[in-house]
C-alpha positions, 0 to 999 in steps of 0.5 A: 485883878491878880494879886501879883500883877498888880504888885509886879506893876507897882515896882515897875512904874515906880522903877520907871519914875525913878529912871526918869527922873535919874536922867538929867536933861537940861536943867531949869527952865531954859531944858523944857524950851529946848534952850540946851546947848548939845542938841546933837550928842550921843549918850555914852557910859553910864547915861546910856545904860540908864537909857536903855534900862528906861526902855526896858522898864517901859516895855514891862510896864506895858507887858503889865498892864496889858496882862492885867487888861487880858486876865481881868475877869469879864464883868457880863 
């Protein structure tokens, strides 16, 4: 596997883990049963751009893994 891909994917996915844990969704036990009291509210500020930067990082990561998949060298 190529030195670099495997570097740029483990920056990605530690990016991506922190992203998803930066967003607070509901705390405690009641968030994970969807006992949240704002079913229907639209992200704003601040919340909204750590959203969008959880998709990006999402995109590369998959971009990653994908292009290690296609570079790897053939085991024949």
């Amino acid at each position: 596997m190529n030195p670099f891909l495997s570097i740029g994917q483990l920056f990605v996915s530690l990016g991506l883990v922190v992203a998803v844990l930066m967003q607070a969704r509901g705390t405690g036990l009641s968030g994970a049963f969807g006992g949240d009291s704002a079913v229907y509210r639209s992200r704003r500020g601040v919340e909204r751009r750590l959203w969008q930067f959880t998709i990006i990082l999402l995109v590369l990561f998959i971009l990653f893994a994908v292009a290690a998949y296609l570079l790897a060298p053939s085991v024949a």
